[in-house]
C-alpha positions as CSV (number, residue, x, y, z in Angstrom):
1,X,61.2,111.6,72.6
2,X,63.4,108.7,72.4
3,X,66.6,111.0,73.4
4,X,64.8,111.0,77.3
5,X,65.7,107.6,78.1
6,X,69.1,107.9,77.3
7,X,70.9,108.0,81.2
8,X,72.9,110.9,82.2
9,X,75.8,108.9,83.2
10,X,77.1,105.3,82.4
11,X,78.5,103.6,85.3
12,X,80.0,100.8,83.7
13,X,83.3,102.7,82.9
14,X,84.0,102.9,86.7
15,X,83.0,99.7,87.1
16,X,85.2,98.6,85.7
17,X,87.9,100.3,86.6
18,X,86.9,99.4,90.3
19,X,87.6,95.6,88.7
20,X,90.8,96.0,87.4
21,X,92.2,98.0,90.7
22,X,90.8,95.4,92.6
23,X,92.7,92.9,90.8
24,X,96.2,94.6,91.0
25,X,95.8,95.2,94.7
26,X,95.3,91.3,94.7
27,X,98.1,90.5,92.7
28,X,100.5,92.5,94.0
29,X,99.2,91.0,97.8
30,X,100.2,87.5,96.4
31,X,103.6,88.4,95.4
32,X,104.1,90.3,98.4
33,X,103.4,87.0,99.8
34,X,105.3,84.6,97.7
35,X,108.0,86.9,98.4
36,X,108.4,86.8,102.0
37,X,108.0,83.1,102.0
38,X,110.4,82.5,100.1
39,X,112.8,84.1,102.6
40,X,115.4,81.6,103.9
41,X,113.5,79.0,106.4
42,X,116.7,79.7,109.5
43,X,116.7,82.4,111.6
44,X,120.1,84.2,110.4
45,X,120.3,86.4,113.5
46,X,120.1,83.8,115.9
47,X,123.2,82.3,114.4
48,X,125.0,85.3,114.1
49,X,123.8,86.1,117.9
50,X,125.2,82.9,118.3
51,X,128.5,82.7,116.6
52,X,129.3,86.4,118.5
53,X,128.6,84.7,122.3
54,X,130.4,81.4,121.5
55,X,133.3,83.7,120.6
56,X,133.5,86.0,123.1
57,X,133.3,82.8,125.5
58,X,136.2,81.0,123.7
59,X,138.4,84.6,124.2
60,X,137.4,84.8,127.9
61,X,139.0,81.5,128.0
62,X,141.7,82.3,126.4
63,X,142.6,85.0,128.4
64,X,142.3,82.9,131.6
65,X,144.7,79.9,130.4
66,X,147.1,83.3,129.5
């Protein structure tokens, strides 16, 4: 009689896999994180935008004191 109260299936297996995939999924959101913000703090294209204009300008007057 005591083998009926035995459950058909033990949830804490999933459980706590659930836990642990939970945690990666964290973990790996956090370095995701860390890693963009660690990114260089000026905005290279800007300057390369930039540098490409102030040259073009300095060949257009060039051309016209040629």
């Amino acid at each position: 009689m005591t083998l009926l109260h035995f459950p058909l299936y033990n949830f804490a297996n999933g459980t706590f896999m659930i836990i642990i995939f939970a945690l990666v999924c964290v973990g790996l959101v956090v370095a995701l994180a860390i890693f963009l913000s660690s990114g260089s703090k000026s905005n290279n294209l800007t300057d390369i935008s930039d540098n490409t204009i102030e040259s073009k300008k300095e060949e257009q007057k060039e051309e016209l004191l040629d």
